[in-house]
C-alpha positions in Angstrom: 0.0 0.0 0.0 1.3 3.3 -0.9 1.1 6.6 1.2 -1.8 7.9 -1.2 -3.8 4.7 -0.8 -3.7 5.4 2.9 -7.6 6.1 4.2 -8.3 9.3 5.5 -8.4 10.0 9.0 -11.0 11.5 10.9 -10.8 10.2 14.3 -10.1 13.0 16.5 -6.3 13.1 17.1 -5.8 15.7 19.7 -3.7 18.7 20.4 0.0 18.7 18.9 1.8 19.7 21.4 5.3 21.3 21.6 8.3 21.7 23.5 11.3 23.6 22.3 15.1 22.9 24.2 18.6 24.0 23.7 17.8 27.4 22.6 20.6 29.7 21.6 20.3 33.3 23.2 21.5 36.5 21.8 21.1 39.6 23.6 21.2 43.2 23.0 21.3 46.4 25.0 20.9 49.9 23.3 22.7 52.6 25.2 20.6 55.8 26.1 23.7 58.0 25.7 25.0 56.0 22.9 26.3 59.7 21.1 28.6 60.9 24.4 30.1 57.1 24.5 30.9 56.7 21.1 32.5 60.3 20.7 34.7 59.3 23.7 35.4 56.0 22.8 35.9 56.9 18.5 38.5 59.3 19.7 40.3 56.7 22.1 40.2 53.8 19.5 41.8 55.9 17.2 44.4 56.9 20.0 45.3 53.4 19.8 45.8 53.5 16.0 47.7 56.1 15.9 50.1 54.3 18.5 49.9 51.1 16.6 49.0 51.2 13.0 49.7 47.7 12.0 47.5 46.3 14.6 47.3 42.2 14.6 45.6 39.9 12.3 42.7 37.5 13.8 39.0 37.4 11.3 39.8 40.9 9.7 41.6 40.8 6.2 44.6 43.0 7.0 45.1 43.2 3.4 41.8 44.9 2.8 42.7 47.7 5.0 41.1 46.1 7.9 42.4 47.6 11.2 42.7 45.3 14.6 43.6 46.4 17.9 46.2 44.7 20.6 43.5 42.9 23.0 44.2 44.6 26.3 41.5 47.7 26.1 39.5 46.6 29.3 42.6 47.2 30.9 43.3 51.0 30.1 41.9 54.2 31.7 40.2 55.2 28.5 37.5 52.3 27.8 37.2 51.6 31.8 33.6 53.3 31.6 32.7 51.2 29.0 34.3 48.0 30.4 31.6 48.8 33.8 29.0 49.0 31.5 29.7 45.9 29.6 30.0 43.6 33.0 27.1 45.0 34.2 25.3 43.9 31.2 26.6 40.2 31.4 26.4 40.0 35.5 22.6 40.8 34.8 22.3 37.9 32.0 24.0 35.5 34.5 21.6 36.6 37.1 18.7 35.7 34.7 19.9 32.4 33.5 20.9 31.4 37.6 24.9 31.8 37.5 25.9 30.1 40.2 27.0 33.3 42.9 30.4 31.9 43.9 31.5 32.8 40.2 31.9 36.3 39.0 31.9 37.4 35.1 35.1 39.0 34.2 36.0 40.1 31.0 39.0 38.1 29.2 39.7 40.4 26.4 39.1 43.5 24.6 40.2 44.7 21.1 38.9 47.6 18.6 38.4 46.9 15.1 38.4 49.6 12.1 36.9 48.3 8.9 36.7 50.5 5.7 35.2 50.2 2.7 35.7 46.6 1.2 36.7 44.9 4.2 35.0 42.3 6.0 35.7 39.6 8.9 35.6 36.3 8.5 33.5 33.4 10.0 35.2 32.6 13.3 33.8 31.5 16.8 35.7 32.6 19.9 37.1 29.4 21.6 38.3 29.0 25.4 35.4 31.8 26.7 31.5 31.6 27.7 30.4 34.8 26.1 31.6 36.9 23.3 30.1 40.5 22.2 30.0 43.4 19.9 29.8 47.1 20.4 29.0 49.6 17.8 30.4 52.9 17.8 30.7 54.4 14.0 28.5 52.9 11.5 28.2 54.4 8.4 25.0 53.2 5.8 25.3 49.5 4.3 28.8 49.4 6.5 28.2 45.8 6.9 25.7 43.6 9.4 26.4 40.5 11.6 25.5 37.1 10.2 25.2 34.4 13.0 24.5 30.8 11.5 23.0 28.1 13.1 25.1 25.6 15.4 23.5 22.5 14.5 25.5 21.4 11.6 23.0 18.1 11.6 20.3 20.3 10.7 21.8 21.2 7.2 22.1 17.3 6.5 18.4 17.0 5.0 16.4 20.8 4.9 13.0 21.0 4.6 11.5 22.2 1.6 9.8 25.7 2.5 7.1 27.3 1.2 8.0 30.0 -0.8 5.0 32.3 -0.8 5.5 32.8 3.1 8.1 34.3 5.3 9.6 31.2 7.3 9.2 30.9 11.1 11.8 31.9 13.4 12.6 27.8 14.1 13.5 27.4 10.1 15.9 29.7 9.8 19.6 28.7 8.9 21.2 32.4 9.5 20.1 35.5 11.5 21.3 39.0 10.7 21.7 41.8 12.8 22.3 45.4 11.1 24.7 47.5 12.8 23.4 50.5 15.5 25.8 52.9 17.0 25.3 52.6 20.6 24.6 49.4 20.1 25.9 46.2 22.5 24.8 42.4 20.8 26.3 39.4 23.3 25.5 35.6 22.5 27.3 32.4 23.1 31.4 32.2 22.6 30.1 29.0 20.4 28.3 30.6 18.0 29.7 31.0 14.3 29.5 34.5 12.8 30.7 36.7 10.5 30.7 40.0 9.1 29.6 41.5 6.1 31.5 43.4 4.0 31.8 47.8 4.5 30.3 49.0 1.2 29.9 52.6 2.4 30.5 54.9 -0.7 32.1 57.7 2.3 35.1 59.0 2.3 38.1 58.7 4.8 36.6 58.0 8.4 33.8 58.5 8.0 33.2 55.4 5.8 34.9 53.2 8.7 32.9 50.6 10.6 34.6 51.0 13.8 33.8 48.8 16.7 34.3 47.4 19.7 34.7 43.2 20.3 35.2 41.3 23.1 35.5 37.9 25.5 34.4 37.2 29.3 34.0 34.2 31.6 33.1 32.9 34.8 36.1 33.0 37.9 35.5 32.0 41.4 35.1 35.0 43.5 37.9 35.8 46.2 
């Protein structure tokens, strides 16, 4: 017998019900007084590029023009008011998800990345931490959004077909994408792949940079 030749049903089945598990969080936080932060903290990022133009190489393409930072900023006087806001932000995620309270979050790292025109960073995940983060400080127009793909590589072994007339539900999705916001803070799990899209501001000189603000903290045992 074939599935066509199947009768119909027309007992009465029930409710479907549904649970959903292992979700994958990604939070953001809009600053109020996003303009007097990012004036401050443009003007000490580029402090730090004028003290070290070459920079290092991690997911930026250095030969693009792609501008990274040493990874020590938390540490200096300059980004310290940003650094407080940043651990208040994860210390009240940790409180929502039940951190154990004989842990504290600290932050691991802290780097500054300049992107102009035609540069990009490449899909990377940010190993040996619990959570990861962004923080926008210039973004020009079509500068370039954040693409976060799904974790579950067994998902892509046999897709669903989709119907096309319809936008798809949040649950079928394969990539999300977050456009850049100056003033803008977006944290989510050290796991999770992402990349960024390439700067294709037609501006000139600075202005046309996507300058930013990226970083790492964990869990310690308090003291």
């Amino acid at each position: 017998m074939t599935d066509k030749e199947l009768p119909q049903v027309n007992a009465p089945l029930g409710p479907i019900k549904r649970e959903s598990h292992f979700p994958t969080g990604i939070y953001f936080r809009d600053f109020n007084d996003a303009a007097e932060v990012n004036s401050h903290l443009l003007e000490a990022v580029l402090a730090e590029r004028a003290a070290d133009e070459t920079g290092i190489s991690r997911s930026n393409v250095s030969k693009l023009g792609g501008w990274h930072s040493q990874t020590d900023l938390h540490r200096k006087p300059a980004f310290a008011d940003f650094s407080a806001r940043l651990l208040a932000t994860v210390t009240d995620i940790g409180t929502s998800l039940r951190y154990d309270p004989a842990y504290e979050i600290a932050i691991d790292n802290m780097w500054a990345i300049m992107n102009p025109p035609g540069s990009y960073n490449r899909a990377h995940i940010h190993p040996n931490t619990l959570w990861s983060g962004v923080y926008y400080i210039q973004v020009p127009q079509e500068s370039g959004r954040i693409v976060f793909t799904d974790p579950r590589s067994q998902a892509l072994t046999a897709p669903a077909m989709f119907d096309p007339s319809q936008p798809r539900t949040p649950e079928s999705w394969s990539e999300v994408f977050f456009d850049p916001r100056p003033g803008r803070m977006i944290l989510f799990p050290n796991w999770l792949y992402h990349e960024v899209a390439a700067n294709m501001s037609e501006l000139i000189g600075l202005a046309g940079e996507r300058v930013i603000l990226s970083f790492n903290l964990f869990q310690r045992r308090r003291k």
